[in-house]
C-alpha positions in Angstrom: -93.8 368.7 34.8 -93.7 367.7 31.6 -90.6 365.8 31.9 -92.0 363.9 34.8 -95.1 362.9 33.1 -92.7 361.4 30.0 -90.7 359.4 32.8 -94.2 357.8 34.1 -94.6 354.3 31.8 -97.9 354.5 30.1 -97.7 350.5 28.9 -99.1 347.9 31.3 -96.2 345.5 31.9 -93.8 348.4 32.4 -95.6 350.6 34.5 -96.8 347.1 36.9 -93.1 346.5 36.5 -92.1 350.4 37.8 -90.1 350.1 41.2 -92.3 352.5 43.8 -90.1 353.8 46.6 -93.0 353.3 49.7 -90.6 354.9 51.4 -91.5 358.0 49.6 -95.0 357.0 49.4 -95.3 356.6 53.0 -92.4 360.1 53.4 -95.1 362.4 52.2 -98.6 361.0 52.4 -99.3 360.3 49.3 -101.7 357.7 49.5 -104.0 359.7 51.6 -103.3 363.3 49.7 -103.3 362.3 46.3 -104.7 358.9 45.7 -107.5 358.6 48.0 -109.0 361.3 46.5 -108.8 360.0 43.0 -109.8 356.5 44.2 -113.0 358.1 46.0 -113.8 359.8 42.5 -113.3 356.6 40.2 -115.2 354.5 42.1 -117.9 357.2 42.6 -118.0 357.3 38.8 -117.8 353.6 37.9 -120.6 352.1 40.3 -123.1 355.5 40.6 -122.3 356.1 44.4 -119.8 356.6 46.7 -118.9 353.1 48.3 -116.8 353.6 51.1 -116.3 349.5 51.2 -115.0 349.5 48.5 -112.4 352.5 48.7 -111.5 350.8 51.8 -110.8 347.9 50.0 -108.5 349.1 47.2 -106.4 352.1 50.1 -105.7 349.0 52.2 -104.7 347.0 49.3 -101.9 350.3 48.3 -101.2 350.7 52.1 -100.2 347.0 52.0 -98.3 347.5 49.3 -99.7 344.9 47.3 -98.6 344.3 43.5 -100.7 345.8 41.1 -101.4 342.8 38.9 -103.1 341.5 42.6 -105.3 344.3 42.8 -106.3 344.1 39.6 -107.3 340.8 39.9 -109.5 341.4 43.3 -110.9 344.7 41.6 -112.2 342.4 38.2 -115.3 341.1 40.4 -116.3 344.4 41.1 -115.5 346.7 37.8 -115.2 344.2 35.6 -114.1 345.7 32.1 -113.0 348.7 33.8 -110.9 347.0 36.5 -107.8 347.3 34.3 -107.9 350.9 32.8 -108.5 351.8 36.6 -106.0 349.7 37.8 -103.1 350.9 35.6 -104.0 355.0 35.7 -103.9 354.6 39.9 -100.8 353.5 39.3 -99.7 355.8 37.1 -100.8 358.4 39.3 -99.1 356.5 42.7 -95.9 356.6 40.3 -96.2 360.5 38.5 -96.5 361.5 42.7 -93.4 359.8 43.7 -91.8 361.0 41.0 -93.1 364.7 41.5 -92.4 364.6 45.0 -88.3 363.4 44.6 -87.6 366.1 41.9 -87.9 368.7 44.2 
C-alpha cells in the first residue's frame, strides 16, 4: 500500500500531468465506488450541505473524462480558494485507485 501511495505524484503539474487508464477507471467502477463517495463528502464539507447539483457537476465532468486543469477551472466559481486543494487530492485519489486496482 505503501508503495502505491509513493507512486501517486503529490505536486500539481505532475499529478494533472499523470496518464489515467479510463479504461481501468471505467473496468472496475471506480468513479462511482470510490470517488463519488469522496466527492459527496468534500462538497458536503466545503459549502455546509449536501448539493447534489453540484456533485453532478464535478462526476459528469470525471465521467467525461475532462482534464483536470478544466475542472478546476469550472470548480473556482463555486469553491473558490478551495477549488485547487480539492481539485488535485480527487485526483490523487482517481490515480492511488487505478493504481491499487492494477497491482493486484
Amino acid at each position: 500500500m505503501r508503495n502505491l501511495i509513493k507512486q501517486v505524484p503529490t505536486d500539481k503539474k505532475k499529478a494533472f500531468e499523470f496518464e489515467i487508464d479510463w479504461q481501468c477507471v471505467h473496468d472496475h467502477n471506480i468513479i462511482e465506488k470510490k470517488l463519488r463517495p469522496w466527492v459527496k463528502k468534500k462538497v458536503t464539507e466545503f459549502l455546509g450541505n449536501e448539493e447534489q447539483g453540484m456533485i453532478e457537476f464535478i462526476m459528469r465532468k470525471v465521467t467525461a473524462q475532462s482534464k483536470p486543469e478544466g475542472i478546476l477551472a469550472e470548480l473556482e466559481g463555486f469553491l473558490d480558494d478551495e477549488a485547487e486543494n480539492f481539485t488535485l487530492k480527487m485526483w490523487r485519489m482517481l490515480i492511488f485507485e487505478v493504481l491499487r486496482v492494477k497491482a493486484r
